[in-house]
C-alpha positions in Angstrom: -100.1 166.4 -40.8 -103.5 168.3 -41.1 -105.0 168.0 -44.6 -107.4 170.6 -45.1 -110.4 170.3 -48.0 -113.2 173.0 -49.3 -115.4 172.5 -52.2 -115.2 176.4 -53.4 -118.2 175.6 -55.7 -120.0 172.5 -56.8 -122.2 172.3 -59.5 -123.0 172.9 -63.3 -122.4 176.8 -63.3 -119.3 176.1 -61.9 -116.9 173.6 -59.6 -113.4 174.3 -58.1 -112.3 172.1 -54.9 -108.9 173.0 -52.8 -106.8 170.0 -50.8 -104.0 171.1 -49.3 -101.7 170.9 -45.9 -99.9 173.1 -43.7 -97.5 174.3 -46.5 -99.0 173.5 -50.2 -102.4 173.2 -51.9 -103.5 171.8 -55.1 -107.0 172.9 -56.5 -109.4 170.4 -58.6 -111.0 172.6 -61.5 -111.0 176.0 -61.6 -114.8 176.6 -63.7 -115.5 179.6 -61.2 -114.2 183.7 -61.7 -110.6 184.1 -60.3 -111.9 186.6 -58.4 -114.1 184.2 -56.6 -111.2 181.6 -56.2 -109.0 184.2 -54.9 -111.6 185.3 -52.3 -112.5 182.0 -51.1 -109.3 181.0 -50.1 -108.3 184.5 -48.7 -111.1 184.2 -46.3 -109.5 180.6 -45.3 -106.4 182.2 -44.8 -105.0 180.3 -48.0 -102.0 182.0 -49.9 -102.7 181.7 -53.8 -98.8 181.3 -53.5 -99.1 177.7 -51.8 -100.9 176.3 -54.5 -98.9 174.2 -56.7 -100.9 173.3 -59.2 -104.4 172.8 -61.0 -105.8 169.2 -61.7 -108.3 169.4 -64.5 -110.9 166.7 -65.2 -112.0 167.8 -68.4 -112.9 170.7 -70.6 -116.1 171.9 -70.1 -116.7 175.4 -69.6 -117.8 175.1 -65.7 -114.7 173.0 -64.9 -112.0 175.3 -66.8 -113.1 179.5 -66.7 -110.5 180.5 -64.5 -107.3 178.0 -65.5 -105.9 180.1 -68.3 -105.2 182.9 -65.8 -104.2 180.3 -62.9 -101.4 178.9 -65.6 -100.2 181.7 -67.6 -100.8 185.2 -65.4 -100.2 183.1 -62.2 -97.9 180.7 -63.8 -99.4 177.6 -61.6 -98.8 174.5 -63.4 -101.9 173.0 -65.1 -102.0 169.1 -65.2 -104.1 167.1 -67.2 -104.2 164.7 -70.3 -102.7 165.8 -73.7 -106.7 165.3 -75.3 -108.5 167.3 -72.1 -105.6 170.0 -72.8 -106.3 169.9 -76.7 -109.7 170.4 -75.1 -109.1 173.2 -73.1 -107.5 175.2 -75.5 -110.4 175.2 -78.5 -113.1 175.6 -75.7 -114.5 179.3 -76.1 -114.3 180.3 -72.3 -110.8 180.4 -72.7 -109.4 184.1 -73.4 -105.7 183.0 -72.4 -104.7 179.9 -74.0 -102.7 177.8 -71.9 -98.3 177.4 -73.1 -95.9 177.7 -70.8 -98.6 176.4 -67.8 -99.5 173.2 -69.4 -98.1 169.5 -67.9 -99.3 166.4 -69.2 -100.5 163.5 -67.4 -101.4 160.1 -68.6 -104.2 157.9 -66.8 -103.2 155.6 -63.8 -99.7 156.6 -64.0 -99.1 158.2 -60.3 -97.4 161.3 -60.1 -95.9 162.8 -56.7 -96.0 166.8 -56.0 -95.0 167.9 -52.9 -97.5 166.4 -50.5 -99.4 164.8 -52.9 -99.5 161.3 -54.5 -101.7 161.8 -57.4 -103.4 159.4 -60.0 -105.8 160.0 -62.9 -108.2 158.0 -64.5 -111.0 157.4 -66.7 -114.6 158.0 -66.8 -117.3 158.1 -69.0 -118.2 161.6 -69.6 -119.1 163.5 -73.2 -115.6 166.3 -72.8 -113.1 165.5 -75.1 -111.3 163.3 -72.7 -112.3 162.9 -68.9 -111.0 162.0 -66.0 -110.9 161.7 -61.9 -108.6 162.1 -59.5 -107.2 159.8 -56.7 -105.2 161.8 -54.1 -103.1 160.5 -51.3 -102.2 162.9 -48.8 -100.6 161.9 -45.5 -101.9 158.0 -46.0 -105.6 160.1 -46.3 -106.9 159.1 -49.8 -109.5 161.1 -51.7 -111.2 160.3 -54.9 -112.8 162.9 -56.9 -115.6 162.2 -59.8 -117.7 164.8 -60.7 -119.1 164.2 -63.9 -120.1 161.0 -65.4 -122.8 158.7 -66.8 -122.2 155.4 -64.9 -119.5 153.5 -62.4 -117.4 151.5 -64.7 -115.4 148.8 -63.1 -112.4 151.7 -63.0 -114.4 154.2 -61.7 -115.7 151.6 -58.7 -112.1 151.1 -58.6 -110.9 154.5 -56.6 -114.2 154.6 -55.1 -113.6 152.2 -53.4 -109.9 152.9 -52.7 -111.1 155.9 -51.0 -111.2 157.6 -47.1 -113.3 160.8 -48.1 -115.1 160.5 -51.7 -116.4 163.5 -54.0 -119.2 161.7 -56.2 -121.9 163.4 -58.8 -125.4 163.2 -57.7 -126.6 165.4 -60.1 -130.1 164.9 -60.9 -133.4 163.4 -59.0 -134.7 161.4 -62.0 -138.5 162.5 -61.6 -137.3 166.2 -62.0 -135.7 165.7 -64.9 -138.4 163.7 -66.5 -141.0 166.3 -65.7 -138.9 169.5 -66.1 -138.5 171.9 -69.2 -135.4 170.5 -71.0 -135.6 169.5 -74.3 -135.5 166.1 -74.4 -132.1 166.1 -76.2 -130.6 167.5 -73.9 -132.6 165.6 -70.7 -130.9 161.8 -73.2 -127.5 163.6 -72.7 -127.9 163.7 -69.1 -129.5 160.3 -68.6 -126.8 158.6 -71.3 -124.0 156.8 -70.1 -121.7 159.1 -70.7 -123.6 162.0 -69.1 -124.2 162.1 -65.6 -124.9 160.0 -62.3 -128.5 160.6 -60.5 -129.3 160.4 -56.8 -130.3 156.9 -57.5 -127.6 155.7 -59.3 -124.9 157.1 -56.8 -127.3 155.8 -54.0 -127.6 152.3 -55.2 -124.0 152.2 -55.8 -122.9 153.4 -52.9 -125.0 150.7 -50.4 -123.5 147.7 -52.4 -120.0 149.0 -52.5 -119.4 151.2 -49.3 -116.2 150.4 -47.8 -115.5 150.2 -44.0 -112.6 152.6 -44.7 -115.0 155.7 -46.1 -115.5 158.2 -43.8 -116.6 161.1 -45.6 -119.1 161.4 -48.8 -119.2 164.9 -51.0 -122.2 164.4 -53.1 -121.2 166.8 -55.7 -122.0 168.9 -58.9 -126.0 169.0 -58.2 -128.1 170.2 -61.2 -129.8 173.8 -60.5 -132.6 172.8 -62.3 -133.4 168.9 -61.8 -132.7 168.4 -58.0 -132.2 170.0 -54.6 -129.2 169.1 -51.6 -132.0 167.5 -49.0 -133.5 165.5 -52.2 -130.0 163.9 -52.8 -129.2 163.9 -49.3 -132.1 162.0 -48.2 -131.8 159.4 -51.7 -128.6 158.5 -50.4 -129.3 158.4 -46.7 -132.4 156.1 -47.3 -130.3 153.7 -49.5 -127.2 153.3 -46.9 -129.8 153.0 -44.3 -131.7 149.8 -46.1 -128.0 148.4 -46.1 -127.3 149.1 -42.2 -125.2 151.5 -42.5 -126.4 154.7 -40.5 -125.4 158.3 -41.6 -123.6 160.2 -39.0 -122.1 156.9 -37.3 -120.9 155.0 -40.1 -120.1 157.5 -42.1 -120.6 161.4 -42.6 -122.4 162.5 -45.8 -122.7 165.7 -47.3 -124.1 167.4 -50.1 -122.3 170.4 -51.4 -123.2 173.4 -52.1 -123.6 174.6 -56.1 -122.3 178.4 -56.0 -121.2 179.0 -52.4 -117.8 177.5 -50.1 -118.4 174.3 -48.2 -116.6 174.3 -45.0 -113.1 174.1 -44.2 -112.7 170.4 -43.3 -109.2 169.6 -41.3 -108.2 166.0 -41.0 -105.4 164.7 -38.8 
């Protein structure tokens, strides 16, 4: 079976992420225009009518624009915890308030749809609830976190469990310290339930990589506080000091905040 995986955007203005086979597709997030989601995946050659459903992390503005018009004009199911849903439908992006669409999921309680074996759980984030996602397609397994303030022993859990990882790197600490936020908001980012730096997803990553981990997404990269080659290159540096060599051990990536990765295809 060929699962295929594209990160439609990836960052804080927005992040969406299709995984999906032959026959069926799942997005992660939908915090882009429908238009733009629509688009993306007609360029892959990827029927809106394949995709069986939304997974929804939390309810932030740049994670849930487009899911009101996924679930009610579309009528694709949207799955995520009763809270994040509570969430979803007080946030103020939200002109179509999700009823008929919504399913409810409870953390680390695996759910099966179509090709998919799917399991939430928590992480330290400031939405109403948060979660990630551990998918299991074709014994593949990928693990999506793209927003939150530390690794808790959970979180390092389905890391760790993972073949091909989506993980925040969304700041280069430096930046942040010297950049024009207000330092309210630059204490939200650095708290620990706020978001990962380069660092902190570096460090992690070469005291916990896995000989099973083939791919690394770093994902949802601040516009303002860092750039792709600086994460990149934090990461890189960090696996290297560890002996483990980017391109050979393992393939690492950092994706793109407002524009389609690649199409990846795994057999």
């Amino acid at each position: 079976m060929k699962v295929r995986f594209i990160s439609l955007a990836s960052g804080s203005s927005g992040n969406c992420y299709y995984l999906g086979t032959e026959t069926s597709g799942i997005l992660i997030d939908a915090g882009i225009g429908i238009r733009t989601i629509k688009k993306t995946l007609k360029d892959f050659n990827i029927l809106m009518d394949s995709i069986r459903a939304v997974f929804v992390t939390h309810d932030h503005a740049d994670h849930i624009k487009a899911v009101g018009h996924l679930g009610e004009k579309l009528n694709i199911p949207v799955y995520t915890t009763k809270r994040v849903h509570e969430g979803i439908n007080r946030s103020y992006c939200m002109t179509e308030k999700l009823t008929t669409s919504a399913r409810y999921l409870e953390k680390q309680e695996p759910m099966h749809l179509d090709d998919f074996n799917i399991e939430s759980f928590e992480v330290p984030h400031d939405g109403t609830d948060n979660v990630g996602y551990c998918i299991e397609v074709d014994g593949k397994v990928f693990s999506f976190l793209t927003d939150l303030g530390e690794i808790t022993p959970i979180a390092a859990h389905y890391i760790c469990k993972a073949n091909y990882l989506i993980l925040e790197a969304n700041y280069d600490e430096e930046m942040l310290k010297m950049g024009p936020y207000p330092q309210y908001l630059k204490e939200r980012i650095t708290s620990k339930t706020g978001h990962m730096s380069n660092s902190d997803t570096a460090e992690f990553l070469a005291e916990n990589i896995t000989e099973h981990l083939e791919y690394i997404w770093l994902c949802h990269l601040s516009k303002d506080n860092n750039h792709p080659e600086l994460a990149y290159k934090t990461v890189e540096w960090k696996l290297k000091n560890k002996g483990v060599i980017v391109g050979k051990d393992v393939q690492l990536l950092a994706l793109k905040r407002n524009t389609p990765s690649e199409l990846y295809v795994f057999e």
